[in-house]
C-alpha positions as a Markdown table, in Angstrom:
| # | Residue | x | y | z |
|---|---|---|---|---|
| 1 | Unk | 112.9 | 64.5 | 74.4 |
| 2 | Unk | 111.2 | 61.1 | 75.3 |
| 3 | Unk | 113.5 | 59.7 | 77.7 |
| 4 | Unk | 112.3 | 58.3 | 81.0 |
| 5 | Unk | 114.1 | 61.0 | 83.5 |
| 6 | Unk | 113.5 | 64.2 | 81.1 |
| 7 | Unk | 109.5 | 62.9 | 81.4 |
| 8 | Unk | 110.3 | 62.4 | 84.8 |
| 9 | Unk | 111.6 | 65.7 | 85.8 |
| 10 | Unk | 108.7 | 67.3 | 83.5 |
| 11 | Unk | 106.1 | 65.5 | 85.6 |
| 12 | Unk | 107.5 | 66.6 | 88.9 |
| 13 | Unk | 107.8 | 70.8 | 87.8 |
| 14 | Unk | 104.5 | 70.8 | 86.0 |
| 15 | Unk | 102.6 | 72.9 | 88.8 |
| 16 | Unk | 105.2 | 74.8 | 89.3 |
| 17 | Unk | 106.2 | 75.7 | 85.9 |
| 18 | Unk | 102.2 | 76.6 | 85.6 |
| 19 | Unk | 102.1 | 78.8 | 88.6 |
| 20 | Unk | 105.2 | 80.6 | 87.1 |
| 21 | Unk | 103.6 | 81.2 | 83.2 |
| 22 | Unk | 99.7 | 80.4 | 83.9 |
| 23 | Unk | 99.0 | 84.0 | 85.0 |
| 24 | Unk | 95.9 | 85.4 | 83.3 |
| 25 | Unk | 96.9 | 89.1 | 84.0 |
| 26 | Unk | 100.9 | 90.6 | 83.4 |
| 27 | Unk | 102.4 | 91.4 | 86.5 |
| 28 | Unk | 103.0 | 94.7 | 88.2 |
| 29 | Unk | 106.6 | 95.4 | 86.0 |
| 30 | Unk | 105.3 | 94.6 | 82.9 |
| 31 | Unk | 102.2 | 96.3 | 83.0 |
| 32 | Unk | 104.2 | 99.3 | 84.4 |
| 33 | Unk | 105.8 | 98.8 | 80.6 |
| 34 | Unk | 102.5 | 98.4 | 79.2 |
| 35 | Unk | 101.1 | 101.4 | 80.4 |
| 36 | Unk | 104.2 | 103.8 | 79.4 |
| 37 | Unk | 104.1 | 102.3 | 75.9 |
| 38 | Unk | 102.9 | 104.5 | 72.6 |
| 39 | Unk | 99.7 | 102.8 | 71.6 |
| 40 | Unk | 100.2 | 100.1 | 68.7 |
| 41 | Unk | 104.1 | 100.3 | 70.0 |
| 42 | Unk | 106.4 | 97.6 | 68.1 |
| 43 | Unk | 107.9 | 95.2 | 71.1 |
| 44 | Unk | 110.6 | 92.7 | 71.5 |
| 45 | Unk | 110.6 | 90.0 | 73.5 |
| 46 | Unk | 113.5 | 88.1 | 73.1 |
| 47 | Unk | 114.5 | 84.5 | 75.0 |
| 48 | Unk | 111.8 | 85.7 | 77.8 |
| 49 | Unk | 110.3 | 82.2 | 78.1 |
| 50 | Unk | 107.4 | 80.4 | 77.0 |
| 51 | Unk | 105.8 | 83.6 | 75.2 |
| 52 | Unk | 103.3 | 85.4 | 77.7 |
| 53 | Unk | 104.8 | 88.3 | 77.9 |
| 54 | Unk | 104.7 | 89.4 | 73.8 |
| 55 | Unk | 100.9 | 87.7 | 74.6 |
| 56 | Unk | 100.1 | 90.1 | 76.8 |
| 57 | Unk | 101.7 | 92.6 | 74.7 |
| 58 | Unk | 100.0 | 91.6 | 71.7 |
| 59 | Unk | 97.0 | 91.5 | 73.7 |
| 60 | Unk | 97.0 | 94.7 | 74.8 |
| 61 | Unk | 97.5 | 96.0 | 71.4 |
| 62 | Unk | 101.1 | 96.2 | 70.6 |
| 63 | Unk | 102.9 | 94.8 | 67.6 |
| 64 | Unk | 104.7 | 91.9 | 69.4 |
């Protein structure tokens, strides 16, 4: 997508879209998930966004 209003609308939601995926911790629900999990569990994570969820996952040892 190189057309001028997609790059447009991209410019104008980059901070926000950041504040919502940049997190460098999971948040309180999924570490609530985290922490009831077998370790080495096997996880799906399945049209959840950009992916930082099954990286915190995978992170935390799990077989995202």
């Amino acid at each position: 997508m190189s057309d001028r209003e997609t790059l447009n609308v991209y410019a104008a939601k980059a901070k926000e879209y950041q504040a919502l995926v940049g997190a460098d911790t999971p948040d309180a629900d999924l570490q609530r998930f985290l922490d009831a999990l077998p370790a080495g569990a096997r996880v799906l994570d399945i049209g959840c966004g950009p992916g930082m969820a099954a990286g915190f996952m995978a992170a935390a040892g799990h077989k995202a």
